[in-house]
C-alpha positions in Angstrom: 5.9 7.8 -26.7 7.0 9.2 -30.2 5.0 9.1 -33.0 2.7 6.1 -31.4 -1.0 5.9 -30.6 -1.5 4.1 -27.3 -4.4 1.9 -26.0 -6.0 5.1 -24.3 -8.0 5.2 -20.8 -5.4 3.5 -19.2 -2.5 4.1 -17.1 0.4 1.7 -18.4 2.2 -0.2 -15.7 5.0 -2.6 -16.1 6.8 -4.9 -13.8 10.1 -6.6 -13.4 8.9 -9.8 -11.8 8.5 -12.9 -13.8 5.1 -15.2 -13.5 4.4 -18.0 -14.9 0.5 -18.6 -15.2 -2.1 -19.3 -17.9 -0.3 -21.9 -19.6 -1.6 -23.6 -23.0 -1.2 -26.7 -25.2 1.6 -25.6 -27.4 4.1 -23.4 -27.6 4.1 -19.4 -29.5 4.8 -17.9 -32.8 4.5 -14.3 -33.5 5.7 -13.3 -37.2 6.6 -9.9 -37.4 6.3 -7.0 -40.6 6.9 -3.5 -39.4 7.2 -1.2 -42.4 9.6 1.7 -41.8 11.8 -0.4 -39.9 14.6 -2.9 -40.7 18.1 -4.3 -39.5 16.9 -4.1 -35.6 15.9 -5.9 -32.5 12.5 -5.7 -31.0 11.6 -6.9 -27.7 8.4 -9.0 -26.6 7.8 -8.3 -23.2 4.4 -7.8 -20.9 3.3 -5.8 -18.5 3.7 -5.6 -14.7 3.7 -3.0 -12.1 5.7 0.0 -13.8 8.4 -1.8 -15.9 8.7 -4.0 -18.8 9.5 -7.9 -17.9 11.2 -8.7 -21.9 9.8 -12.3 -23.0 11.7 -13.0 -25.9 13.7 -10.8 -28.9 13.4 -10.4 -32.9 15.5 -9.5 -35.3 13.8 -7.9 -38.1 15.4 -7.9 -41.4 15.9 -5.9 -44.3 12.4 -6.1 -45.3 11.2 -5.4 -41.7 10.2 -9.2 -41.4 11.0 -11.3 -37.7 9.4 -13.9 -36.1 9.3 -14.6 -32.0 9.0 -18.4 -31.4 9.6 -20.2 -28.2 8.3 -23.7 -27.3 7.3 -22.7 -24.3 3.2 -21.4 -24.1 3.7 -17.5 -23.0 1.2 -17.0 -19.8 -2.2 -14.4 -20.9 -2.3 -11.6 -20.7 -1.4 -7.8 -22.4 2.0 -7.4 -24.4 4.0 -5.2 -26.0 6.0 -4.8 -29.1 9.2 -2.9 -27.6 11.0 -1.1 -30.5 13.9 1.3 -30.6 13.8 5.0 -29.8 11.2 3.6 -26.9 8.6 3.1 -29.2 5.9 0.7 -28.5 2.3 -0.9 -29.3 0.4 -3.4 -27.2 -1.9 -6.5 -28.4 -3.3 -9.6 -26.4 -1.8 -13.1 -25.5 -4.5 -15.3 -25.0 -5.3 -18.7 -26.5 -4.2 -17.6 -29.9 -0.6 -18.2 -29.9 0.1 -18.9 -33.7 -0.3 -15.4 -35.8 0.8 -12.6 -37.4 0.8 -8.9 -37.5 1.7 -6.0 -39.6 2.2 -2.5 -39.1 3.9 0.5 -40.1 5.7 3.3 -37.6 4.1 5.9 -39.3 0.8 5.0 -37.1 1.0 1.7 -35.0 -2.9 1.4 -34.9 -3.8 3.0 -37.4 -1.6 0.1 -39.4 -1.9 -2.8 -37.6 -3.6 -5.6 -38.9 -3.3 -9.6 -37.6 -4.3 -12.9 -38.8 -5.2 -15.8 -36.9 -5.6 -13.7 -33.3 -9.7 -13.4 -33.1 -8.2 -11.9 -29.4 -5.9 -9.4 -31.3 -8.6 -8.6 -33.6 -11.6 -7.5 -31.2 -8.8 -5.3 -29.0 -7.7 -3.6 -32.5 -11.3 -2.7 -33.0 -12.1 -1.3 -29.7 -8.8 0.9 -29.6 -9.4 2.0 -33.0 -13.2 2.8 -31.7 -11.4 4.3 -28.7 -9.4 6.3 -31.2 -12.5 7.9 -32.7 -14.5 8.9 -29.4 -11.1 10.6 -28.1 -11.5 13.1 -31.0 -14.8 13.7 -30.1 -13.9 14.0 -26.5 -10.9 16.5 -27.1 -13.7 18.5 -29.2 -16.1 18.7 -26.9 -13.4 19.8 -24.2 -12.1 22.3 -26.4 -15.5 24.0 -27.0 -16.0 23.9 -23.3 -13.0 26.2 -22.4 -14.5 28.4 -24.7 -18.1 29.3 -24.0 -19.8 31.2 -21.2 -23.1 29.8 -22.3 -24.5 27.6 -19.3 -27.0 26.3 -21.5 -24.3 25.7 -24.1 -22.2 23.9 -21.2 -25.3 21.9 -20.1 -25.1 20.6 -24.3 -21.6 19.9 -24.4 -21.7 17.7 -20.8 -24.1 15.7 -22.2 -22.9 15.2 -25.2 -19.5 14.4 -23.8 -21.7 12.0 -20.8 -22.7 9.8 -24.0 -19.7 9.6 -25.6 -18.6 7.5 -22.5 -22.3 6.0 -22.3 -20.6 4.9 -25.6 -17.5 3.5 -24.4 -19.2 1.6 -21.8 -21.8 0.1 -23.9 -19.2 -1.0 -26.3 -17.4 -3.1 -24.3 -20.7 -4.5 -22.8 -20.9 -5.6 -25.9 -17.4 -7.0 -26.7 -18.2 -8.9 -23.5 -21.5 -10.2 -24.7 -20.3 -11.2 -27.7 -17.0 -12.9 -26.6 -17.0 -14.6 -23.5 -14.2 -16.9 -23.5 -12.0 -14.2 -24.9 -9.6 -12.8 -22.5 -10.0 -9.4 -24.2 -13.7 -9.5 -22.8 -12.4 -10.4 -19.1 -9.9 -7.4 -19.2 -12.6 -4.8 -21.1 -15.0 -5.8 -18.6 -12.4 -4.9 -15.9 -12.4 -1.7 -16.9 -15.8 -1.1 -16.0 -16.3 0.9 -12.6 -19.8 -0.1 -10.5 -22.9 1.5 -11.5 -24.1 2.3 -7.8 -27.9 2.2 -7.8 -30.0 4.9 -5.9 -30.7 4.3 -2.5 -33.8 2.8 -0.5 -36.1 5.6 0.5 -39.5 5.3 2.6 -42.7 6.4 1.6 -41.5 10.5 1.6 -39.1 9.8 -0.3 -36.5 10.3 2.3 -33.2 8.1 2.1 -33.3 5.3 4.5 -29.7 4.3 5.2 -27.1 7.4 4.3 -24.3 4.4 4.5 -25.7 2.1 1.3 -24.2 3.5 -1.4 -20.7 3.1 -0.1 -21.9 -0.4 0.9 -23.0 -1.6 -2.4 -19.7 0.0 -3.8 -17.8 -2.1 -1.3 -19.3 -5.4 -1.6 -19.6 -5.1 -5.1 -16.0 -3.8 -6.0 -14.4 -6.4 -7.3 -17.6 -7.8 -9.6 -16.2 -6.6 -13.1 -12.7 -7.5 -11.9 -11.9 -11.1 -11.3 -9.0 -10.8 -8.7 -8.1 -14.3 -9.0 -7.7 -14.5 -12.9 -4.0 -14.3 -13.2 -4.1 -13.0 -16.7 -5.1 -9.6 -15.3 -2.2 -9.9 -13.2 -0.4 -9.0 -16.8 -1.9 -5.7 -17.5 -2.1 -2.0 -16.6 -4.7 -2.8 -14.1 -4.1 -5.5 -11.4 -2.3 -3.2 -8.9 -4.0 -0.6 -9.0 -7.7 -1.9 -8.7 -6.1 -3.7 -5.4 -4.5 -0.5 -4.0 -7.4 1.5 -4.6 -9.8 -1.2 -2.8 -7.4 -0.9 0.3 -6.5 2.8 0.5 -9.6 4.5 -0.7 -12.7 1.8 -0.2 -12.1 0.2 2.8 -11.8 2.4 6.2 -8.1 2.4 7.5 -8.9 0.3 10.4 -6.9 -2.9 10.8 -9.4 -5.1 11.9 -11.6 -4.1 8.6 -8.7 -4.6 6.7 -7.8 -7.9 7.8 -11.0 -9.1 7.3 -10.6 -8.1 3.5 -6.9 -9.5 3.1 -7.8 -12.5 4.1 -10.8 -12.7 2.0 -8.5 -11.4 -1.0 -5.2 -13.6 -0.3 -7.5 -16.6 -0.5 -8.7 -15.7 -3.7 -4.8 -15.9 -5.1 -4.3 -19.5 -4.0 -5.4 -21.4 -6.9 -2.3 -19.6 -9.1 0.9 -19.8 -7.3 2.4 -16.5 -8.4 -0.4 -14.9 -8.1 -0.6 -15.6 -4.1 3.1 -14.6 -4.2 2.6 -11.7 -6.1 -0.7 -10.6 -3.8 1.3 -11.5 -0.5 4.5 -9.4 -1.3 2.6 -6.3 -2.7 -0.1 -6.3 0.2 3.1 -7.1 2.8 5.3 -4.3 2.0 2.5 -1.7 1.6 0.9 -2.2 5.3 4.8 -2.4 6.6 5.3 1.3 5.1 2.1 2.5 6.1 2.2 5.7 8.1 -0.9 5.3 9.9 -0.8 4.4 13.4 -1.6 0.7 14.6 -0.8 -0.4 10.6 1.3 -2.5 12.2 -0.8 -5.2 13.5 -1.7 -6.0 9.4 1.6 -6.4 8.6 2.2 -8.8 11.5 -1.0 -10.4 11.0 0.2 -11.3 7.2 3.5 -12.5 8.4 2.1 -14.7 10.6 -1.0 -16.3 8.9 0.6 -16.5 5.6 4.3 -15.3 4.8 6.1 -17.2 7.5 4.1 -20.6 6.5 3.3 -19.9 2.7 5.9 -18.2 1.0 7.9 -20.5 -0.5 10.0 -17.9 -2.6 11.6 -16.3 1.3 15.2 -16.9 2.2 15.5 -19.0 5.5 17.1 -16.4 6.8 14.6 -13.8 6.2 12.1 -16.0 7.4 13.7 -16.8 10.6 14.4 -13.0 11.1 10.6 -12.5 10.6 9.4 -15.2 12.8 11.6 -13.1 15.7 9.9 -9.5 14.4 6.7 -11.1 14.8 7.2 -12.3 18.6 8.6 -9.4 19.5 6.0 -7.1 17.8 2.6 -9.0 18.9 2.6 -8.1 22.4 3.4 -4.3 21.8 0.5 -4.2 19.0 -2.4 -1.6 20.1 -5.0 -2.8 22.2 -2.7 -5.2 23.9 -1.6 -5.1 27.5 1.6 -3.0 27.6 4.5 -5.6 29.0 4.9 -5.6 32.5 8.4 -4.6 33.1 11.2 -3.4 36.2 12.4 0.2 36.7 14.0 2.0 38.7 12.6 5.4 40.4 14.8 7.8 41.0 13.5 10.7 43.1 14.3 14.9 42.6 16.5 15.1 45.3 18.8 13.1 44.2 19.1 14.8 41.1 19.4 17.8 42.7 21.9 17.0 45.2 24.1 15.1 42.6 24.2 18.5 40.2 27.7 19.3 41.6 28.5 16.2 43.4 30.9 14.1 40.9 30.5 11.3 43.4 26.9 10.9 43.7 26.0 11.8 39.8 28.2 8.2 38.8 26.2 6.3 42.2 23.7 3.8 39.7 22.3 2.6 42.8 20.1 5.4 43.8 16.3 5.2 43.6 13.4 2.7 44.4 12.6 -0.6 42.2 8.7 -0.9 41.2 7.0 -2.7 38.4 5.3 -0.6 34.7 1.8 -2.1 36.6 2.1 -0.8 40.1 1.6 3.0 38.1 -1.9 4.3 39.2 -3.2 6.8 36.3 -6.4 7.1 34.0 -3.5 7.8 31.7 0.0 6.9 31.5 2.8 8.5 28.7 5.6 5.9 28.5 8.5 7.8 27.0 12.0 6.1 26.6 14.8 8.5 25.8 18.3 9.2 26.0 20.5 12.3 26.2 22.5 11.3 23.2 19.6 11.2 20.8 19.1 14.4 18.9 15.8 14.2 18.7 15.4 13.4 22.5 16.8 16.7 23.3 14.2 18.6 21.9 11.4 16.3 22.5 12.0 15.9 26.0 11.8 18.9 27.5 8.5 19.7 25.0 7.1 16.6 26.7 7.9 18.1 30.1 6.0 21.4 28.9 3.2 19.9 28.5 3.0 17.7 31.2 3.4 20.6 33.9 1.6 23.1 32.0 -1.2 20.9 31.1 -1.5 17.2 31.4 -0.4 17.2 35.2 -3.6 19.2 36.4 -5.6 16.7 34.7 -4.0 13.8 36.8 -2.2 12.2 34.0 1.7 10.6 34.2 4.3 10.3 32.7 7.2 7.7 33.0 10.7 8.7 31.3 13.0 6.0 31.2 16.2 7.0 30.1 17.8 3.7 28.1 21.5 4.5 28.8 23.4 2.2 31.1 26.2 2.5 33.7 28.3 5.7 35.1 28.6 7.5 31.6 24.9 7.0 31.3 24.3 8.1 35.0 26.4 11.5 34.4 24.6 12.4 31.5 21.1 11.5 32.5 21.4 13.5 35.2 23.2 16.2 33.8 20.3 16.7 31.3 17.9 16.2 34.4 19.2 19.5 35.6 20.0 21.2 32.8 15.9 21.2 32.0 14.5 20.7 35.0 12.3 17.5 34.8 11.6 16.6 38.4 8.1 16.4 38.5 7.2 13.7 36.6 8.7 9.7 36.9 12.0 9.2 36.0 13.5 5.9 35.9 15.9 3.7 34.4 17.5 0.3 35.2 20.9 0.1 35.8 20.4 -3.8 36.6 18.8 -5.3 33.6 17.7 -5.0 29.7 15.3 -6.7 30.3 12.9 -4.0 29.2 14.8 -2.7 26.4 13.8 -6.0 24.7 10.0 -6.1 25.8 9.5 -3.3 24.4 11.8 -3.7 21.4 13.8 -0.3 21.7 16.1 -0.3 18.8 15.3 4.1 18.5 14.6 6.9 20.5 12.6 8.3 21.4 9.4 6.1 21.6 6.6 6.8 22.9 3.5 4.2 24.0 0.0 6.0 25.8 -1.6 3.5 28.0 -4.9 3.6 30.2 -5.9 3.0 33.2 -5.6 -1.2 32.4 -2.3 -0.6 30.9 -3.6 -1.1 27.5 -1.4 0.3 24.6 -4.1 2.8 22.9 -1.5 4.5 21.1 2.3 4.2 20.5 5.0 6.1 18.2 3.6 9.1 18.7 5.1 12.3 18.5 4.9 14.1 22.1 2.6 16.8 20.0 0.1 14.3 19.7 -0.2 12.6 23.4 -2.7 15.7 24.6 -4.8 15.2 21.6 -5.5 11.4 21.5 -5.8 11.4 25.3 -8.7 14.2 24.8 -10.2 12.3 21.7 -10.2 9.0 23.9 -11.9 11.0 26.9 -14.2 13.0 24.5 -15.8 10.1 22.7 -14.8 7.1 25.3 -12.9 5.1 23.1 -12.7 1.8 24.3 -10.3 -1.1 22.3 
């Protein structure tokens, strides 16, 4: 930003979605005097996610007046004067929607002055306070990069530990002092948990090593009101959220569930804000790279997206109901799908290497069922010789089964997924070609049946089952297979 002090401490982040929430008895007026600037347009827009949503446009004339009016209430929350040259200052919306401002682009804050916004007011104070502790900081810092003294350092730390003492304390008191302001709610926001020092018995020896991160977790959210849709409209919403999910709550989906729900219900009594709360948390688990992330997606699709969100397409909400029957069963910790294949033995790969005649037959081989499969452990790989990848990763997979994961009584099923003569020449072509006799290949010429249990739209995939045929792992690179199998062995992981 050029030539523009900006609310400091905080990371700005604006949106392009538009939510309608806090909503008051009349409409807005916002007069306008911005010395040092005339004959323009200025935007009033607020703040969500990491783009400006515009409200409403000015047009400031030769003596730098304008005035936004609508009759419409704007919804709480932080705004933005937007002015040319990407120039910018931020003030409140809150229950004062009648007022005025001046300021000059020589120094935004230092400038600004309001009347009739008590909201406006109390935020001008505290960035201007914010203002004046910054120096301080900076000074400190400075004076830090240049001293060896220890004891010196040991001044300057605490010096610089009560400047945000400080900070804090100030907007205690902003929040004492103002408590139907939204300015308090959001200061107060701001505020990160004082964790308190843990329980210890009579030596003085810490009782539970786990309480501090429990108090952090149950008391996360206490200077944040997630279902104040006001805050929805500031640099803060999404990340406090995000940060709650990635950081504070173990990246197990059955914890996380149990917190998405508790969050989601929170939303309900503001409509956008449910919406707002549903999207964000929807997409984030659906691009999650962690293994088994899937079963939160699918457990918001189903509990709330497919019933609640009244914003979806038909369309997309018909698609999702079929992405959520077909993804339940294949979810970890479910029974892997009980499907048909077809077994076909060495020999007859061998003996069809340079016979044209008996490398089209499709009939060749024995039919049994997934569950008929005796093994502690079982690798279901589906492939085909026309994937890329499959190339490589198939005869790595091979590797490792002969060289290591046979001796430990462990099997592996490869089910090639092309069909009929083409598919027949190839497969065992590439059978050959690599030598992969030992372990269970299959396919089945007959039926696709399988193809849609399983929901094979790439290749290769890979599920690892146990001895029940329960899916304990699945997408897995064929790297991985000998390392989850030992961690499930090592510390008997049970689902």
């Amino acid at each position: 930003m050029k030539n523009t002090t900006r609310l400091l401490f905080f990371s700005l982040f604006l949106g392009c979605f538009s939510f309608y929430t806090t909503t008051f008895a009349q409409g807005y007026e916002i007069k306008v005097k911005i010395n040092g600037l005339h004959d323009t347009t200025i935007i009033l827009g607020h703040y969500l996610n990491k783009s400006m949503y515009p409200d409403d446009t000015a047009f400031l004339d030769k003596k730098g007046y304008g005035i936004f009016k609508g009759h419409d209430p704007l919804p709480g929350g932080m705004y933005l004067i937007y002015l040319p040259n990407t120039r910018y200052f931020e003030m409140i919306i809150g229950e004062d929607q009648e007022f005025a401002l001046e300021t000059d682009t020589a120094d935004f804050v230092k400038s600004l002055s309001f009347k009739g916004s008590e909201e406006n007011q109390v935020f001008l104070d505290f960035q201007r306070f914010i203002l004046k502790l910054r120096k301080e900081a900076d000074s400190l810092q400075s004076s830090l990069k240049n001293t060896n003294s220890i004891e010196e350092k040991e001044k300057l730390h605490t010096q610089l530990k009560e400047i945000n003492e400080n900070r804090i304390a100030y907007i205690k008191k902003i929040v004492s002092d103002n408590p139907d302001l939204f300015v308090a709610s959001f200061l107060n926001a701001t505020l990160d948990i004082v964790v308190p020092e843990p329980p210890k018995d009579k030596d003085g020896h810490i009782i539970d090593s786990t309480w501090q991160y429990y108090y952090y977790r149950n008391h996360y959210f206490d200077n944040f009101d997630v279902s104040d849709p006001r805050l929805l409209r500031t640099p803060l919403y999404e990340d406090k959220v995000m940060n709650y999910f990635t950081r504070v709550i173990p990246q197990i989906p059955d914890s996380l569930i149990v917190e998405i729900d508790k969050l989601i219900e929170k939303t309900r009594s503001d409509s956008n804000l449910f919406r707002y709360m549903l999207i964000t948390l929807f997409n984030h688990f659906g691009k999650s790279n962690y293994m088994g992330m899937d079963a939160v997606q699918i457990h918001i699709a189903d509990k709330y997206y497919i019933t609640d969100s009244w914003w979806s397409d038909p369309k997309f909400i018909s698609d999702l109901k079929e992405r959520v029957e077909k993804t339940k069963p294949l979810l970890i910790g479910k029974i892997a799908p009980d499907v048909e294949l077809v077994q076909v033995p060495a020999d007859h790969f061998i003996k069809a290497e340079h016979d044209s005649v008996l490398k089209k037959f499709p009939h060749a081989g024995t039919q049994f069922r997934l569950h008929q499969i005796e093994s502690d452990f079982l690798v279901l790989m589906f492939w085909e010789v026309d994937c890329g990848h499959c190339k490589t990763s198939v005869p790595k997979m091979y590797e490792i089964f002969e060289n290591r994961l046979k001796e430990k009584g462990i099997k592996v099923l490869a089910v090639s997924t092309l069909f009929g003569e083409d598919g027949k020449v190839k497969w065992t072509d590439f059978v050959n070609e690599h030598k992969l006799y030992n372990w269970i290949n299959a396919w089945n010429p007959y039926s696709y049946d399988y193809k849609i249990k399983y929901d094979i739209l790439s290749t290769p995939q890979i599920y690892l089952l146990d001895k029940n045929k329960k899916i304990i792992a699945k997408k897995i690179a064929v790297e991985q297979v000998e390392d989850i199998i030992d961690a499930f062995r090592k510390n008997e992981v049970t689902l």
